[in-house]
C-alpha positions as CSV (number, residue, x, y, z in Angstrom):
1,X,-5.9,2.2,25.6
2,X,-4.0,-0.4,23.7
3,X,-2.1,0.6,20.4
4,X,-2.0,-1.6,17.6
5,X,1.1,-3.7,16.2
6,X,0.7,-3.2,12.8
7,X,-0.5,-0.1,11.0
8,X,-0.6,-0.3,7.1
9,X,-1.1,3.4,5.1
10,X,-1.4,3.9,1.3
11,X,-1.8,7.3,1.1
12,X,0.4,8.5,-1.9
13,X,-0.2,7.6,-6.0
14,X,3.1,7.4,-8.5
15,X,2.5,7.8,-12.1
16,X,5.3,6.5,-13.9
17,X,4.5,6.3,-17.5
18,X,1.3,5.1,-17.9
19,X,1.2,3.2,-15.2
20,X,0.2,3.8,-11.6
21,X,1.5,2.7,-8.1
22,X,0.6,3.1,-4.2
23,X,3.2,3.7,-2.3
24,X,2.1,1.8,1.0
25,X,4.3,1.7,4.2
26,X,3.6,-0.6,6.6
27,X,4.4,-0.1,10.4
28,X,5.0,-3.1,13.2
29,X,6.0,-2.1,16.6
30,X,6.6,-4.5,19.5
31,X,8.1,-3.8,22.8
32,X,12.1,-2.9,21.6
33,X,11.6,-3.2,17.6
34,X,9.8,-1.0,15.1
35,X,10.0,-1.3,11.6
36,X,8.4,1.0,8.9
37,X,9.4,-0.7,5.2
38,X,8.0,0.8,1.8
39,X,6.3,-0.5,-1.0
40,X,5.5,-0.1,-4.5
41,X,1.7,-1.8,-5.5
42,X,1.4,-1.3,-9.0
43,X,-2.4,-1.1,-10.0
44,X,-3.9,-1.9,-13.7
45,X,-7.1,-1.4,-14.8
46,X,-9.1,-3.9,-15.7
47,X,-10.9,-3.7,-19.6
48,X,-14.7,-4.1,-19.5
49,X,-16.3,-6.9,-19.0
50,X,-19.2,-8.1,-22.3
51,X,-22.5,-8.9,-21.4
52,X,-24.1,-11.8,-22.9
C-alpha cells in the first residue's frame, strides 16, 4: 500500500484574547527528506448576513 506525501492535520484551537487560531502542521515525506512545519490560521467570524 502506498503512503501519501503530504499529510496536513489541524487538530488543536488557541484562544488568544478574543481571537482564535488552528494550529495546523503539515507533513511532506519523500524518499531521504521529511519535513513537519507549524502553523498559526487565525479564524474570525463572520457578522450576519441581512436579508432583503
Amino acid at each position: 500500500m502506498a503512503t501519501q506525501p503530504i499529510t496536513i492535520g489541524a487538530n488543536s484551537i488557541a484562544r488568544i484574547g478574543d481571537r482564535f487560531f488552528l494550529i495546523v502542521e503539515v507533513e511532506a515525506k519523500a524518499p531521504g527528506v521529511e519535513i513537519d512545519p507549524v502553523f498559526a490560521v487565525r479564524t474570525f467570524v463572520l457578522p450576519p448576513s441581512r436579508s432583503s
